[in-house]
C-alpha positions in Angstrom: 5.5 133.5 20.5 5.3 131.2 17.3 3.2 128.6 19.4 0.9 131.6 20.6 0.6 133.0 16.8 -0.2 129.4 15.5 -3.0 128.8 18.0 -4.3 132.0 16.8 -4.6 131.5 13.3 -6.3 127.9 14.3 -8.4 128.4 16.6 -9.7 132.1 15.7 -11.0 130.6 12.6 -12.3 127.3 13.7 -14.1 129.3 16.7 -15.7 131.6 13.7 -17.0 128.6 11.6 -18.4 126.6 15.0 -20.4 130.1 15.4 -21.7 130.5 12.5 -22.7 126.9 12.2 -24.4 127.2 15.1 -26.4 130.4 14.0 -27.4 128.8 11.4 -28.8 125.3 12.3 -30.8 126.3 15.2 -33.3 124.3 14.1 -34.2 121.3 16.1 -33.4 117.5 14.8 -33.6 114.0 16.5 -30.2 111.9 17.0 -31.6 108.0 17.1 -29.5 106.0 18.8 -31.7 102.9 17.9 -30.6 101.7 14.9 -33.2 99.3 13.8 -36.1 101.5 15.0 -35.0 105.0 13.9 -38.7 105.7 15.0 -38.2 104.7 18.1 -38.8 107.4 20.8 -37.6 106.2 23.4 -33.5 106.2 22.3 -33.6 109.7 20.3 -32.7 112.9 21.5 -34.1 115.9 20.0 -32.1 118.9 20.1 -30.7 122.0 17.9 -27.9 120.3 15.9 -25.7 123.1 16.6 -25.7 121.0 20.3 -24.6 118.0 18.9 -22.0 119.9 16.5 -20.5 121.3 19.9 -20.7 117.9 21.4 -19.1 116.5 18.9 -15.8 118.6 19.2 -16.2 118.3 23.1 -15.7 114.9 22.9 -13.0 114.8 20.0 -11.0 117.2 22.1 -11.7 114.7 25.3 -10.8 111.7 22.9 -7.7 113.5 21.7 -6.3 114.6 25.0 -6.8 111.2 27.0 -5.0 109.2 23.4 -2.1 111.9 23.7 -1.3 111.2 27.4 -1.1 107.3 27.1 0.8 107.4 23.8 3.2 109.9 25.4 3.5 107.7 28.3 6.3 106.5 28.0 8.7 109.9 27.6 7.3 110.3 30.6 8.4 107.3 32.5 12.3 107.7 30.3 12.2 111.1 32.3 11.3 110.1 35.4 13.7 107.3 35.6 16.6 110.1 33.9 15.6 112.3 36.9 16.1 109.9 39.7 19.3 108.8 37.8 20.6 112.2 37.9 19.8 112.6 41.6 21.7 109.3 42.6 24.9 110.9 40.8 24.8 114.4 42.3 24.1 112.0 45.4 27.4 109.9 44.5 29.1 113.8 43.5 28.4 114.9 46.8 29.6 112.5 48.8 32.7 112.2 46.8 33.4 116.0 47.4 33.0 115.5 51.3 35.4 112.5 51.0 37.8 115.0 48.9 37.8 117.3 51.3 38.2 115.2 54.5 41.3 113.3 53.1 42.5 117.0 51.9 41.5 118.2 55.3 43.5 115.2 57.2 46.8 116.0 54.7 47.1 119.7 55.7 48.5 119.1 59.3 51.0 116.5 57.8 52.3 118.8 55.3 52.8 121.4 57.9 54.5 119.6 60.1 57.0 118.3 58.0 
């Protein structure tokens, strides 16, 4: 609920400023990608900077998601090898109960007979 609340009052607002950036640069303006010929047609892109605003936080959400899943990598791995742990002991458990129960299982004639 907290977490739900919290995106909320982040991304509600952020969403509201990207808009209204947007609105207002509609205007078109050329990104050069050469940079010892700005001039240069041939590496620019012209387009409404609102585009390359959007781009932008395309990419840092893209940049932020793939730097989060190596840097959490290795939780990951601890819980994977915690998992497979945990299923070798309720292996272990389990045949330990059958053994229980076949030596308990063995006693019961001899203690009636006697």
């Amino acid at each position: 609920m907290i977490r739900k609340v919290v995106s909320l009052v982040v991304f509600v607002p952020l969403g509201v400023v990207l808009v209204v950036l947007a609105v207002a640069n509609r205007a078109p303006v050329s990104l050069a990608l050469n940079p010892f010929d700005p001039a240069d047609q041939a590496l620019s892109i012209s387009a409404p900077f609102f585009v390359f605003l959007i781009l932008a936080v395309m990419l840092g959400v893209l940049l932020g998601s793939v730097v989060t899943w190596f840097t959490q990598g290795k939780h990951r791995k601890k819980a994977r090898n915690q998992s497979l742990a945990a299923q070798q002991w309720q292996a272990e458990a389990d045949r330990q109960k059958t053994r229980a129960e076949q030596i308990a299982g063995s006693n019961l004639p001899q203690l009636g007979a006697k």
